[in-house]
LOSE-942910 format. One record per residue (C-alpha): residue number from 0; residue in three letters; chain; x, y, z. Coordinates in steps of 0.5 Angstrom, whole numbers, plus 500, padded with zeros to 3 digits. Layout:
! LOSE-942910
{NUM, "ala", "A", {X, Y, Z}}
...
//
This chain:
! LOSE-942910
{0, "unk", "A", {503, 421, 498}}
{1, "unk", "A", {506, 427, 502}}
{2, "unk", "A", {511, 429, 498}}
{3, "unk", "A", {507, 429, 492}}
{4, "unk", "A", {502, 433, 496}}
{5, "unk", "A", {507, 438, 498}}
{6, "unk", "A", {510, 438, 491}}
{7, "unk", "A", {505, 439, 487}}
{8, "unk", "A", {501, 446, 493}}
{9, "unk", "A", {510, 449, 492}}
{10, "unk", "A", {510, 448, 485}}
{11, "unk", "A", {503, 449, 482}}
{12, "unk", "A", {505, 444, 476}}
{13, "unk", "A", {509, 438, 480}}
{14, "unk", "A", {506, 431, 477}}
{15, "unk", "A", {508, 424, 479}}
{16, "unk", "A", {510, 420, 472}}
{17, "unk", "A", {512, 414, 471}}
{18, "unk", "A", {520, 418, 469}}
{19, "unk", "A", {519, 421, 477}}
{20, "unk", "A", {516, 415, 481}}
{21, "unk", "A", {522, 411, 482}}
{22, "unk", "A", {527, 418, 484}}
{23, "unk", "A", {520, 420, 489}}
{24, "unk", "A", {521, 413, 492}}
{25, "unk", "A", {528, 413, 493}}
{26, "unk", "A", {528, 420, 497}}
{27, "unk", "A", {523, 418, 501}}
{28, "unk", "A", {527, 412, 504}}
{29, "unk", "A", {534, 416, 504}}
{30, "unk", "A", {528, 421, 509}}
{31, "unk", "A", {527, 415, 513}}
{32, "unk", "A", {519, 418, 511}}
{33, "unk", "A", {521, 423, 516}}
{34, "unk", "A", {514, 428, 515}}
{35, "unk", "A", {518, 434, 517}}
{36, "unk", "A", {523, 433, 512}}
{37, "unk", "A", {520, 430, 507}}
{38, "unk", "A", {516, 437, 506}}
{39, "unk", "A", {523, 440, 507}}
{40, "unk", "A", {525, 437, 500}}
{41, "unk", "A", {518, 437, 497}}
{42, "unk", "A", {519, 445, 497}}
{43, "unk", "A", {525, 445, 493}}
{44, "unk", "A", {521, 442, 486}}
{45, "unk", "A", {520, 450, 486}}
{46, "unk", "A", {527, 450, 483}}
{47, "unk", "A", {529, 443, 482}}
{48, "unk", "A", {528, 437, 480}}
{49, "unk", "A", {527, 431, 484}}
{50, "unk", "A", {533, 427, 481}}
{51, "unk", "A", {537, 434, 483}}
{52, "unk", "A", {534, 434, 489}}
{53, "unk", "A", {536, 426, 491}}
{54, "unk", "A", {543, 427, 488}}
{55, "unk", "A", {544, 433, 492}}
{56, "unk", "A", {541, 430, 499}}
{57, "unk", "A", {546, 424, 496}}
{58, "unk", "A", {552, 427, 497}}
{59, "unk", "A", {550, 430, 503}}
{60, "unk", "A", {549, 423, 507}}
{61, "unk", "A", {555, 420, 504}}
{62, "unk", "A", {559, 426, 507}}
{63, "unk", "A", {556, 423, 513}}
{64, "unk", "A", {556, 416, 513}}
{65, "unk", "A", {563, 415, 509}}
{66, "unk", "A", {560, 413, 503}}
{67, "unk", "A", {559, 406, 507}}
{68, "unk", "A", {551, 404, 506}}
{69, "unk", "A", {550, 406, 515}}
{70, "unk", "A", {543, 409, 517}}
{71, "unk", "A", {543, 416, 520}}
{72, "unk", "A", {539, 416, 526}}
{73, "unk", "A", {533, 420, 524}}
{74, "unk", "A", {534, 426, 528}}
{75, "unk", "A", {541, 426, 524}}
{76, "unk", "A", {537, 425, 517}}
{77, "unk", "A", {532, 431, 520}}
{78, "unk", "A", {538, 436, 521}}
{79, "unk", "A", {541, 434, 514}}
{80, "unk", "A", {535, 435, 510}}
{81, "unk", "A", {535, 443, 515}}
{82, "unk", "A", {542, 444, 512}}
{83, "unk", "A", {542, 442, 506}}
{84, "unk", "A", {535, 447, 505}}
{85, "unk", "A", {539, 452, 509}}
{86, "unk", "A", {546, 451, 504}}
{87, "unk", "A", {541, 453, 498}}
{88, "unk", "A", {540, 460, 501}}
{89, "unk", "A", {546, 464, 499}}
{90, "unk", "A", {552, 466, 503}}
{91, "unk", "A", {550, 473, 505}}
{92, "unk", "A", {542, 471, 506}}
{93, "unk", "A", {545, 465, 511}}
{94, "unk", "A", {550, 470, 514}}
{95, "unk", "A", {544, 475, 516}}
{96, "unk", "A", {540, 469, 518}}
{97, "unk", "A", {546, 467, 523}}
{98, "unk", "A", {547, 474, 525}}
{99, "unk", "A", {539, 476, 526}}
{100, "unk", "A", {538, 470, 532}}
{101, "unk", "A", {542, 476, 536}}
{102, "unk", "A", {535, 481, 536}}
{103, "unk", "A", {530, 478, 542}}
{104, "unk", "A", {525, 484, 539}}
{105, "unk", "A", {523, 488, 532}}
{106, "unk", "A", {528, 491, 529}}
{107, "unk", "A", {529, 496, 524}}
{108, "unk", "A", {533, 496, 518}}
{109, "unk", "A", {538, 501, 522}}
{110, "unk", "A", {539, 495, 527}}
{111, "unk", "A", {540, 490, 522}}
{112, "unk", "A", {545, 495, 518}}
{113, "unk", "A", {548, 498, 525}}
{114, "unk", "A", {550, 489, 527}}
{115, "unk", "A", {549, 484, 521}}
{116, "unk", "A", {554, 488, 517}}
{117, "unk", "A", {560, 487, 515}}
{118, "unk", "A", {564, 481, 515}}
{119, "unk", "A", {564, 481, 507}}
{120, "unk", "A", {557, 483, 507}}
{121, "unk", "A", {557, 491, 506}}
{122, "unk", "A", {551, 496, 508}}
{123, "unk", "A", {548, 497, 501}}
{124, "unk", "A", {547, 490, 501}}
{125, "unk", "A", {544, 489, 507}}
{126, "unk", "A", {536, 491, 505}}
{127, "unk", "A", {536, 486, 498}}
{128, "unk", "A", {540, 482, 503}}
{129, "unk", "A", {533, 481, 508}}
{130, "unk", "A", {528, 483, 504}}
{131, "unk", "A", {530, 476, 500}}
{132, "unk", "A", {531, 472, 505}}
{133, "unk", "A", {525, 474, 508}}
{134, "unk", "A", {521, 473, 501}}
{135, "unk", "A", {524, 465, 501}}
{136, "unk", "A", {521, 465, 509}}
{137, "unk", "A", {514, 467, 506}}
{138, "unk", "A", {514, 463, 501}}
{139, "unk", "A", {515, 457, 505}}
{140, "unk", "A", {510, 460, 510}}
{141, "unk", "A", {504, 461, 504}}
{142, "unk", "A", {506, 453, 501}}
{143, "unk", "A", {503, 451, 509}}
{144, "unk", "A", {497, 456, 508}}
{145, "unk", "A", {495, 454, 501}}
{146, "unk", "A", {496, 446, 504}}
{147, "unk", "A", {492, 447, 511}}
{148, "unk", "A", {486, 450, 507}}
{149, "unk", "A", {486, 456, 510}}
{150, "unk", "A", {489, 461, 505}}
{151, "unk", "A", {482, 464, 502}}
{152, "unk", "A", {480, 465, 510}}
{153, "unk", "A", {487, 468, 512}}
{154, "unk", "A", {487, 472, 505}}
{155, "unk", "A", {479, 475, 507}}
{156, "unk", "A", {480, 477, 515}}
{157, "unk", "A", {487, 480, 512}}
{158, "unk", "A", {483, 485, 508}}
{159, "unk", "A", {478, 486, 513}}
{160, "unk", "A", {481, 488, 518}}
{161, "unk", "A", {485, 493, 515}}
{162, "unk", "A", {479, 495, 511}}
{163, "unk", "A", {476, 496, 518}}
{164, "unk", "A", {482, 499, 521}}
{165, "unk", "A", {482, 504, 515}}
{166, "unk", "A", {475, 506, 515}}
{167, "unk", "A", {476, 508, 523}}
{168, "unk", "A", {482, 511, 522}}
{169, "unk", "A", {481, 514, 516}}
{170, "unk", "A", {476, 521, 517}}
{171, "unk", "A", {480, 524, 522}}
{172, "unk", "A", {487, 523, 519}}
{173, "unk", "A", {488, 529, 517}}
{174, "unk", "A", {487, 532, 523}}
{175, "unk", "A", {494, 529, 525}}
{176, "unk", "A", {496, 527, 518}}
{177, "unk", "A", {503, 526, 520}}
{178, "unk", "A", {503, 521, 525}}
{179, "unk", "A", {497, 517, 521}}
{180, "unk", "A", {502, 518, 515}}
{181, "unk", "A", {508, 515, 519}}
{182, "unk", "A", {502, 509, 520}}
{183, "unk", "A", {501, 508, 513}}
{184, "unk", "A", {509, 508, 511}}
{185, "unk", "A", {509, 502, 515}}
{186, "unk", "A", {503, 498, 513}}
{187, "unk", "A", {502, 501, 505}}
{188, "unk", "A", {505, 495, 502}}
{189, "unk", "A", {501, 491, 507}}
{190, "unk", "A", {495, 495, 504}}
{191, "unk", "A", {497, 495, 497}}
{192, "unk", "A", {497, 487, 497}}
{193, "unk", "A", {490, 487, 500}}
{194, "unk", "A", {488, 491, 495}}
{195, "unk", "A", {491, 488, 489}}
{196, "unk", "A", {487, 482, 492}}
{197, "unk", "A", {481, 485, 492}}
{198, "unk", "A", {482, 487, 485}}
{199, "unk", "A", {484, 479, 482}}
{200, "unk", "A", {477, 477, 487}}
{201, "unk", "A", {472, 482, 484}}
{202, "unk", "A", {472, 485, 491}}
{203, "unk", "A", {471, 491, 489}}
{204, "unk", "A", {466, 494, 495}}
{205, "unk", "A", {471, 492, 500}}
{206, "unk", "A", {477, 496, 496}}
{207, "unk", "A", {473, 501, 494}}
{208, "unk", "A", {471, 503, 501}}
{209, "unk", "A", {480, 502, 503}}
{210, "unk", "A", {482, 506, 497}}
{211, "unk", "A", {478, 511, 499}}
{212, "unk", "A", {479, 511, 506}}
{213, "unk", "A", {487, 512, 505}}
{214, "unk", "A", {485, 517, 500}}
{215, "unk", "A", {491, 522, 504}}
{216, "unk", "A", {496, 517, 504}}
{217, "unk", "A", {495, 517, 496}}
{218, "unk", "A", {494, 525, 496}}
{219, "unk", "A", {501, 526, 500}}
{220, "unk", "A", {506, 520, 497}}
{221, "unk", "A", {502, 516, 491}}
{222, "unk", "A", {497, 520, 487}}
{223, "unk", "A", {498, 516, 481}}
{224, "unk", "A", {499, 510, 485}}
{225, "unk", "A", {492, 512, 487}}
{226, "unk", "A", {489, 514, 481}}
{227, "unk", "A", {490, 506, 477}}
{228, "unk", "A", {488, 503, 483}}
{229, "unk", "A", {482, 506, 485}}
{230, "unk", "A", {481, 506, 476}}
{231, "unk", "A", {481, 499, 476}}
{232, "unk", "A", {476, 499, 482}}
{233, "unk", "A", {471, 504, 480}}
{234, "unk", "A", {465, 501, 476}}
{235, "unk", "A", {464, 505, 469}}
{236, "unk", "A", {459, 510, 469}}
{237, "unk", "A", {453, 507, 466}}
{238, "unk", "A", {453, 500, 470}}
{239, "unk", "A", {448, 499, 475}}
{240, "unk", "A", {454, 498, 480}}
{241, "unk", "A", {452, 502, 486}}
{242, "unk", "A", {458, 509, 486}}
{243, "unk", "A", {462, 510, 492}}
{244, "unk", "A", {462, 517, 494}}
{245, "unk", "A", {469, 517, 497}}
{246, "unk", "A", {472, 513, 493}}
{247, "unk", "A", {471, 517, 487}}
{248, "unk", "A", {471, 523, 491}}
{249, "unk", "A", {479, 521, 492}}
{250, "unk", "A", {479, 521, 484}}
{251, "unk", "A", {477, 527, 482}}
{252, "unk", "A", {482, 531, 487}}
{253, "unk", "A", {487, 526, 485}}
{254, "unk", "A", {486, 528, 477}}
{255, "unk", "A", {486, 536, 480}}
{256, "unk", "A", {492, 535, 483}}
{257, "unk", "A", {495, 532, 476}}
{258, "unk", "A", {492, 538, 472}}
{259, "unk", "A", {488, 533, 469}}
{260, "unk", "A", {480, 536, 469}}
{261, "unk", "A", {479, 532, 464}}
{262, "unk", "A", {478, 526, 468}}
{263, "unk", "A", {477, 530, 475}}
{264, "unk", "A", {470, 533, 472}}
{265, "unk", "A", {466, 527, 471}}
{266, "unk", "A", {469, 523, 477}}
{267, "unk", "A", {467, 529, 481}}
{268, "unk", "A", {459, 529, 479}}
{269, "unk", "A", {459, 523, 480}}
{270, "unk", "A", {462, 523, 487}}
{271, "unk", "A", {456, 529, 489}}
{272, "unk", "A", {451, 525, 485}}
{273, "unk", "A", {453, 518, 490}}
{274, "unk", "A", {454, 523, 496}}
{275, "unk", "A", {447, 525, 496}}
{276, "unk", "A", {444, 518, 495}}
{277, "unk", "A", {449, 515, 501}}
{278, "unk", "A", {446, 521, 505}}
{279, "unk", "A", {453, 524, 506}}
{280, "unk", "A", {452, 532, 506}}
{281, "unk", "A", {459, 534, 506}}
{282, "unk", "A", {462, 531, 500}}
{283, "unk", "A", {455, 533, 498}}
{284, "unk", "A", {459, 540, 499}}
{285, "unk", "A", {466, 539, 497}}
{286, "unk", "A", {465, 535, 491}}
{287, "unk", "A", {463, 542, 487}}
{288, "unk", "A", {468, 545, 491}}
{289, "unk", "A", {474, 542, 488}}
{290, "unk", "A", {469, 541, 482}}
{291, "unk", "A", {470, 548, 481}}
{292, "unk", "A", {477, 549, 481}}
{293, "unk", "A", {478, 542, 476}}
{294, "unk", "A", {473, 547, 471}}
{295, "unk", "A", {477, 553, 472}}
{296, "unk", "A", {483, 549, 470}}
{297, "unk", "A", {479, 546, 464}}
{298, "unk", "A", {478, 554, 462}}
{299, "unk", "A", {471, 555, 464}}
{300, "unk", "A", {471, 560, 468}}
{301, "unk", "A", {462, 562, 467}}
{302, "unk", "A", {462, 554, 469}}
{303, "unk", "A", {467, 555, 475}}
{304, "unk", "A", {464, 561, 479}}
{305, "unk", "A", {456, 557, 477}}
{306, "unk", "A", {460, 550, 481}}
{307, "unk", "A", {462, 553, 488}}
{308, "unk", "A", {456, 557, 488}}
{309, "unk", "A", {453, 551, 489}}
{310, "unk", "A", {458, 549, 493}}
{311, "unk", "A", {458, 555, 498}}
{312, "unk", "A", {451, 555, 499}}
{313, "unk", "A", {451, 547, 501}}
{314, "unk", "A", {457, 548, 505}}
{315, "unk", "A", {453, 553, 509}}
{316, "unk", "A", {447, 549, 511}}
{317, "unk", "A", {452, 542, 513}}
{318, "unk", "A", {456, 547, 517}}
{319, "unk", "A", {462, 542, 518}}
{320, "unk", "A", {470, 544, 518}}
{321, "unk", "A", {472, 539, 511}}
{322, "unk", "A", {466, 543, 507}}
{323, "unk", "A", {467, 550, 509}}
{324, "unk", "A", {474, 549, 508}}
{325, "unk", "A", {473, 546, 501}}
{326, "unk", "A", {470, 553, 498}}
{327, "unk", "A", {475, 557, 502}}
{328, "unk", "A", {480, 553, 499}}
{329, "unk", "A", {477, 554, 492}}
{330, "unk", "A", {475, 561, 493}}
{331, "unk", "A", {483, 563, 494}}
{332, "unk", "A", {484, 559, 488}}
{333, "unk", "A", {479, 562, 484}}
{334, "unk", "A", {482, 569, 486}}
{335, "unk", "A", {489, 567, 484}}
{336, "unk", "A", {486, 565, 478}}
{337, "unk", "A", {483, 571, 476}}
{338, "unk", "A", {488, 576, 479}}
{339, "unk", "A", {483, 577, 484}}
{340, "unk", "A", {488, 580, 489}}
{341, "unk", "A", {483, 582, 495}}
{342, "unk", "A", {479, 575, 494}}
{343, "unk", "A", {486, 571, 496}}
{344, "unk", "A", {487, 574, 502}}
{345, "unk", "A", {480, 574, 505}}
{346, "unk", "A", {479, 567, 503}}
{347, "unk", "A", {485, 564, 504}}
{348, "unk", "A", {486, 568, 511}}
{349, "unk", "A", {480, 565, 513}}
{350, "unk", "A", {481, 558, 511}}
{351, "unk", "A", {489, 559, 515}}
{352, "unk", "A", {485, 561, 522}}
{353, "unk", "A", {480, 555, 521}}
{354, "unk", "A", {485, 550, 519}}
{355, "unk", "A", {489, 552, 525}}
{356, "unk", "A", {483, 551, 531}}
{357, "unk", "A", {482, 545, 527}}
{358, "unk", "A", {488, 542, 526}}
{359, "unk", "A", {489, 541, 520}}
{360, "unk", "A", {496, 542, 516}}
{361, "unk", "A", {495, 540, 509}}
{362, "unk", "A", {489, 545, 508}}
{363, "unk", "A", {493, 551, 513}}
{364, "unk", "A", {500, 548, 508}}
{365, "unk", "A", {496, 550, 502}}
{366, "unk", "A", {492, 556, 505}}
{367, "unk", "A", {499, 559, 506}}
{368, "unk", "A", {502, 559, 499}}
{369, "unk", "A", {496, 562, 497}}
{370, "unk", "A", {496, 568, 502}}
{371, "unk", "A", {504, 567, 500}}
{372, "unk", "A", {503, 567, 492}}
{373, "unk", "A", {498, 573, 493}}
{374, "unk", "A", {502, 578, 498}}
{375, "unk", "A", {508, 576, 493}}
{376, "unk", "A", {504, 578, 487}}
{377, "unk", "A", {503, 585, 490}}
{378, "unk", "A", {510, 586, 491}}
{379, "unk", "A", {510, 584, 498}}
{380, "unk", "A", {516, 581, 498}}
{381, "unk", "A", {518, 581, 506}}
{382, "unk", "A", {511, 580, 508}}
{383, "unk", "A", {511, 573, 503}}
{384, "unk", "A", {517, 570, 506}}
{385, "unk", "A", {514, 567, 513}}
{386, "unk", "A", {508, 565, 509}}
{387, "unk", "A", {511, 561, 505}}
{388, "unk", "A", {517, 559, 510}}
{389, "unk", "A", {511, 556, 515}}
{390, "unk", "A", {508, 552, 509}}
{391, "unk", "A", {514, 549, 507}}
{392, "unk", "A", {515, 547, 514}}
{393, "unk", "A", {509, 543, 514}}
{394, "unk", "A", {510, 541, 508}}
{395, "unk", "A", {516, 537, 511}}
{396, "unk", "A", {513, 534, 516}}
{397, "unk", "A", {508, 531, 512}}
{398, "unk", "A", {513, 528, 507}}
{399, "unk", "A", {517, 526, 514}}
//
């Protein structure tokens, strides 16, 4: 029966019973067994029961037909059932849902503040306004997905594109990190349910390979966002689970900028050692870059020096931007950590210049506050200021 069918994919628990069978079979007749509306009603099980659903519907036909027994013309039942599940919304979600018809394209929620206000729904309503209203609308939309059969198909070619759209776009983000970031704000909640699913299906290669890929999004917005959601993807140490150098690269940095070393050390190792199993020389390199900093924080500075030795020397022979700038980026700190003065300047003016050619503002952002600190350090307060003023520029056009 279609409305059991329809009731049991919107409610997940609804049953036909010998208490409910009678009310189901009257509702159908007051439909006409029209299918559209049929489904309409089976939707609301989610809320109601079908004794409430039927008196409702009741009320709304003897409106019409003046309590006498009359049928409805069957596109007359149609559009009742419609306004009747069109009256369940509240009034300033059916407001919004009349006042939406007048956009022909997008719109931004600046265009639905700047139009559909007013009118006994204020500007601070309007977002939960929509954002309820469209919820309502998805929800009906993924009852026919799981009814058609083809929500796992749907769910999986979701996943696969952004994993894809991700892994292209994701190495050569931070050389136009503002425009990329700007992308991610408009897709991350998108991504943040692809990745939820990947977790809830054991998919933990195709979310490992997107976490790692929108590793900038989670450096710059969402560190410890990023950290729990790569800790539930991420195999233990000991499983036979192949790594992935990326992902567990972007853990590592993102503990580094929590102060967390405890945590950021082994994810590092483990990144190098899965780097150099991927063939992957660059995180080969800059895996022990940031390693040597995570040591510097966990107080070992013999350790520390020992690691971007390493680092230095593989960055020298792979001869790529992102791993040559690592080591200066750890070598400027390093200087700061140990009061060397000299060290920050040479290496921090250094990673500014190539960070510039490259295009690269978050590590021209960071090279700058490390020449900055240093010149303020040596009591070079002018010389400080526009250091620190540019750094504090990119910064804002990153954080948009």
């Amino acid at each position: 029966m279609l409305f059991v069918e329809r009731a049991a994919a919107a409610s997940g628990e609804f049953r036909l019973t010998s208490a409910n069978q009678q009310p189901v079979v009257e509702l159908c007749r007051r439909l006409d067994g029209l299918p559209p509306a049929i489904e309409l009603a089976a939707v609301r099980t989610r809320v109601l029961s079908v004794e409430q659903i039927l008196g409702r519907l009741a009320d709304r036909f003897a409106l019409l037909t003046g309590g006498a027994h009359t049928a409805l013309p069957r596109h007359q039942t149609l559009r009742t059932t419609i306004d009747w599940s069109h009256d369940l919304l509240g009034a300033d979600e059916r407001r919004m849902l009349r006042w939406l018809c007048v956009f022909a394209g997008r719109f931004t929620l600046d265009d639905v503040e700047g139009i559909c206000t007013g009118g006994g729904l204020p500007v601070p309503r309007a977002l939960d306004t929509l954002a309820s209203l469209v919820d309502k609308m998805r929800e009906y939309a993924g009852v026919k997905l799981r009814e058609a059969g083809e929500e796992e198909t749907a769910h999986l070619r979701c996943a696969e594109y952004y994993r894809a759209t991700c892994l292209r776009s994701g190495p050569t983000a931070r050389y136009r990190l503002p425009d990329w970031l700007a992308w991610m704000d408009l897709e991350i909640d998108n991504i943040r349910l692809v990745l939820r699913r990947c977790v809830a299906r054991g998919d933990t290669h195709r979310g490992l390979d997107l976490a790692g890929a929108v590793g900038w999004y989670c450096s710059t917005r969402a560190t410890s966002e990023g950290v729990r959601g790569l800790d539930e993807l991420l195999p233990p140490a000991d499983d036979d689970e192949p790594a992935h150098a990326l992902a567990l690269f972007v853990r590592g940095f993102l503990s580094v900028l929590q102060y967390q070393p405890a945590s950021a050390i082994p994810a590092l190792d483990r990144a190098a050692s899965a780097a150099r199993a991927e063939h992957q020389p660059r995180l080969v390199s800059e895996s022990p870059a940031m390693a040597s900093i995570a040591w510097h924080l966990a107080g070992d500075r013999a350790r520390a020096g020992r690691t971007l030795d390493e680092a230095a020397e593989i960055a020298a022979g792979v001869d790529e931007f992102p791993a040559t700038v690592a080591v200066l980026q750890a070598r400027a700190l390093h200087g700061l950590f140990d009061g060397d003065l000299d060290a920050v300047s040479t290496a921090a003016t250094e990673g500014a210049r190539r960070s510039r050619a490259a295009g690269d503002l978050y590590s021209l952002g960071m090279m700058l506050l490390n020449l900055g600190f240093a010149t303020l350090i040596a009591g070079d307060v002018d010389g400080a200021q526009p250091l620190f003023i540019e750094a504090l520029r990119i910064a804002h056009s990153i954080d948009g």
